[in-house]
N, C-alpha and C positions, 0 to 999 in steps of 0.2 A: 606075874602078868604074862599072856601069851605071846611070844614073839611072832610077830606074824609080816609077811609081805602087802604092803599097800598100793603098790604104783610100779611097772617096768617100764624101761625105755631105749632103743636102742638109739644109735648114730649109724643111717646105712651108704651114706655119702659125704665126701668133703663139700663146706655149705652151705649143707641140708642142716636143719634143723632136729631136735631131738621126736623119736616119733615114741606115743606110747604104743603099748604090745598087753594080751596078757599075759602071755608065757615069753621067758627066752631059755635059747636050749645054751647052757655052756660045756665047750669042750677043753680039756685041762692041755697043755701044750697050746693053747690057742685062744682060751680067752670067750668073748659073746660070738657065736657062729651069726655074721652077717656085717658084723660093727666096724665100723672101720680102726679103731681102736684094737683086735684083735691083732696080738705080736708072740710068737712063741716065749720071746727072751724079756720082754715087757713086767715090769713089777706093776704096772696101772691099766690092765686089761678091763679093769671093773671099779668103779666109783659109788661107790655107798653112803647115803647120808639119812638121819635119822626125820622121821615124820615132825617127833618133838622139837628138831632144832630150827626145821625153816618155817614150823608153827610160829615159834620167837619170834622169827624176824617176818613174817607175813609175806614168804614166798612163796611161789606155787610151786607144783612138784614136776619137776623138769628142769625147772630155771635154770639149775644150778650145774646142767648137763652132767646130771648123777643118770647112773641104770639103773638103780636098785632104790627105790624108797623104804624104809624098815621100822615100824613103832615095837615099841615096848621095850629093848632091849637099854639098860643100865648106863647111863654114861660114862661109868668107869670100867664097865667089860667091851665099851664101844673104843675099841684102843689098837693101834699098829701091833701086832703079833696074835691077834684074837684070830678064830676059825669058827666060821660060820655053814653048820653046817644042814641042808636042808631037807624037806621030808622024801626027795626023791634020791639023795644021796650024794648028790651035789654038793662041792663044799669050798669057798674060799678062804684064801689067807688074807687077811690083811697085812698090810705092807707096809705103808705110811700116809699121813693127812694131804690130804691135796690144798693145795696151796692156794688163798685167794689171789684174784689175779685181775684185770682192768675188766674181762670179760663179763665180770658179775659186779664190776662198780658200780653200777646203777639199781644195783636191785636191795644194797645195803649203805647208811648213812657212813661208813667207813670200811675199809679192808679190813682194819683192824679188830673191829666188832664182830666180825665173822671168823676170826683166827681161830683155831682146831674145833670150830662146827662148819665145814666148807664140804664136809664128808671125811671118807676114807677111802682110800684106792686100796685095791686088790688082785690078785692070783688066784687063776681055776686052779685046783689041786686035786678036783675028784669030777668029772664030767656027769651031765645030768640035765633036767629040762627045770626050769623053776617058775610057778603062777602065783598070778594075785591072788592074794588072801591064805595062801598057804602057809605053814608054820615054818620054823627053824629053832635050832639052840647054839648057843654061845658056848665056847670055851677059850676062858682070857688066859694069856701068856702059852699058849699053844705053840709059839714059834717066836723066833728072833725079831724084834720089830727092826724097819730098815731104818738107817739115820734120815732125819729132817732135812741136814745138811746135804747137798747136790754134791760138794766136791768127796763128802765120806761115800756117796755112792757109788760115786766115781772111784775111790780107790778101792770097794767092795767086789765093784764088777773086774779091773781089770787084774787084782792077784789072782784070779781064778784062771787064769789065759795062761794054756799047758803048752810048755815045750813044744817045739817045730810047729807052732800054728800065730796065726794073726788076726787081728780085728781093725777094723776101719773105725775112724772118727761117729761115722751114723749108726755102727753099731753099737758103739757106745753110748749115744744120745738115747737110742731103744732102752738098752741096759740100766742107764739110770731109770727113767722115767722121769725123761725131760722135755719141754718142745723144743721144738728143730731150731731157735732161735740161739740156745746153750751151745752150736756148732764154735760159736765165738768165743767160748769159754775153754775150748777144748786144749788150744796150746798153753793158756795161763796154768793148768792141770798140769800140765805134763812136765811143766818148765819147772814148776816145784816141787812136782813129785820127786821123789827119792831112788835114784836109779839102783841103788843098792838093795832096796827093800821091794822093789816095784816093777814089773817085768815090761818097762817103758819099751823096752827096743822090739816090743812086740806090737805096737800099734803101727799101724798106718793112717794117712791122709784117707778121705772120701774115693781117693780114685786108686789108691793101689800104691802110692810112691810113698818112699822113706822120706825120713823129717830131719831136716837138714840139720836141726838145732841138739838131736839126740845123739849122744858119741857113740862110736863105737857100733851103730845099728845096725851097718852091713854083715860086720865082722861077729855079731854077737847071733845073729839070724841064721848065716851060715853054717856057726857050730853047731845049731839046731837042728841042721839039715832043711832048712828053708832055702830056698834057689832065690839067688837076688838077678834080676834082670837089668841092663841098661839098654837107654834109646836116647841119640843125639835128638835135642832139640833144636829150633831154627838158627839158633848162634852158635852152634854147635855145641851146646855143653852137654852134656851126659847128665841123665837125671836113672836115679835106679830105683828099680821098684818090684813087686811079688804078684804074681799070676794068683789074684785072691781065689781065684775056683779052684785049686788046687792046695791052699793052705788056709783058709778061712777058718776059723773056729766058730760053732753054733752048736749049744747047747742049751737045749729048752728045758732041760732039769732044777737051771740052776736056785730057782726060787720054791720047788716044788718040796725043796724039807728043810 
C-alpha cells in the first residue's frame, strides 16, 4: 500500500488551537519552522499519528494535536526508532509514543484505550518542505528508540554533559520531552541519581545556582575549570552559582544519529 500524507497541522501560538496547512516546511536543528513546539535539543518536535488509528476511535484529525496525519503505513514499522522519510527528502526520527494525557480525555472512553495509538513524537534529521497527499517510506529500527520511561530520559540526556560545561533544570525538561510541569520531578531525579555514574554536579537550578543537596558541586565544577560565583543574600548568606552564558552546554545534534 502507498504511504501517503493526509492532513498537516501546525501550533503557531500558546492557546491557539491546532491550525490545518497543506504544506509544512521542517528544518532539522529546529523542528516545524513556525510551531511553537520547535526546540533544537527537543526529541518531540513533531507528533505523528496514523489515519487508521483515530479511524478506531472516531477522531478527527487534529484532535489529537498531531502534525502529521499518515495512512497506510504497518503498525509494527509505526514504532519509536523507525525513519520516515519523504519525497522531498525530508526525514524524521521517531523517538518515542506520546503519552495519553487529560488533554484528549474527552475524546476517548479511557486513557487507557488509546495507549501506544496516541501517535509518535519525532526529530527533523534531514530538512525539507512536506504536502498533503504526498508519499513517504519507512524504515523500522533505523535508530535507537528513546525509553518510554521520563526518568531513563532523564538519565540519557544528562551523561552526554561534557566537562567544564552546565545545564539548567529547563534544559532538561526540553531534553527529555517533558511538560514544563516534570520541573517537579527534577530533584527527586537527581537525589537518586548515582553521582558516581552520572555527571550530577553539572546541573543547575532554573536560575544559574548550585543545589545545595549535591556534594561536592563546587569543588567538582571548579576542577572543570567552570567559575563558581557567590552573592550574599538578604540574611546574608552566600548562595553560589555559574554565569550560564558562559558555560551552558547546547547541542542540537544530540538526537540527530
Amino acid at each position: 500500500m502507498v504511504l501517503s500524507i493526509m492532513h498537516l497541522f501546525s501550533k503557531v501560538k500558546p492557546g491557539s488551537g491546532m491550525v490545518e496547512l497543506k504544506t509544512l516546511n521542517l528544518k532539522v536543528r529546529h523542528g516545524i519552522e513556525g510551531d511553537i513546539n520547535a526546540d533544537p535539543i527537543s526529541p518531540r518536535q513533531v507528533l505523528i499519528v496514523r489515519y487508521e488509528d483515530i479511524l478506531d476511535f472516531s477522531i478527527k484529525p487534529g484532535k489529537l494535536r498531531e502534525n502529521i496525519v499518515v495512512q497506510g503505513i504497518h503498525f509494527n514499522n509505526f514504532m519509536p526508532g523507525s525513519l520516515l522519510t519523504f519525497e522531498s527528502g525530508a526525514a524524521i526520527r521517531l523517538t518515542f509514543h506520546c503519552e495519553p494525557c487529560k488533554r484528549i480525555a474527552h475524546l476517548v472512553k479511557s486513557l487507557k484505550s488509546i495507549q501506544g495509538k496516541r501517535g509518535i513524537l519525532g526529530v527533523v534529521i534531514k530538512s525539507g518542505k512536506i504536502e498533503v497527499g504526498s508519499n513517504f517510506q519507512v524504515e523500522a529500527n533505523k535508530f535507537p528508540a528513546l525509553s518510554e520511561n521520563p526518568y531513563e530520559r532523564f538519565l540519557n540526556f544528562i551523561i552526554k554533559i561534557p566537562s567544564g560545561k552546565v545545564v539548567t533544570y529547563k534544559q532538561i525538561i526540553k531534553g527529555m520531552g517533558v511538560d514544563n510541569s516534570y520541573l517537579r520531578a527534577i530533584p527527586t531525579y537527581l537525589k537518586k541519581t548515582s553521582t558516581a555514574d552520572y555527571p550530577v554536579h553539572r546541573i543547575l537550578n532554573s536560575k544559574g545556582y548550585l543545589i545545595t543537596y549535591v556534594n561536592q558541586q563546587k569543588s567538582k565544577l571548579e576542577t572543570e575549570g567552570v567559575k563558581v560565583l557567590s552573592e550574599a543574600d538578604l540574611l546574608s548568606n552566600f548562595n553560589n552559582f555559574v554565569n550560564i552564558k558562559d558555560y551552558l552546554w547546547q547541542d542540537d545534534t544530540i538526537y540527530l544519529e
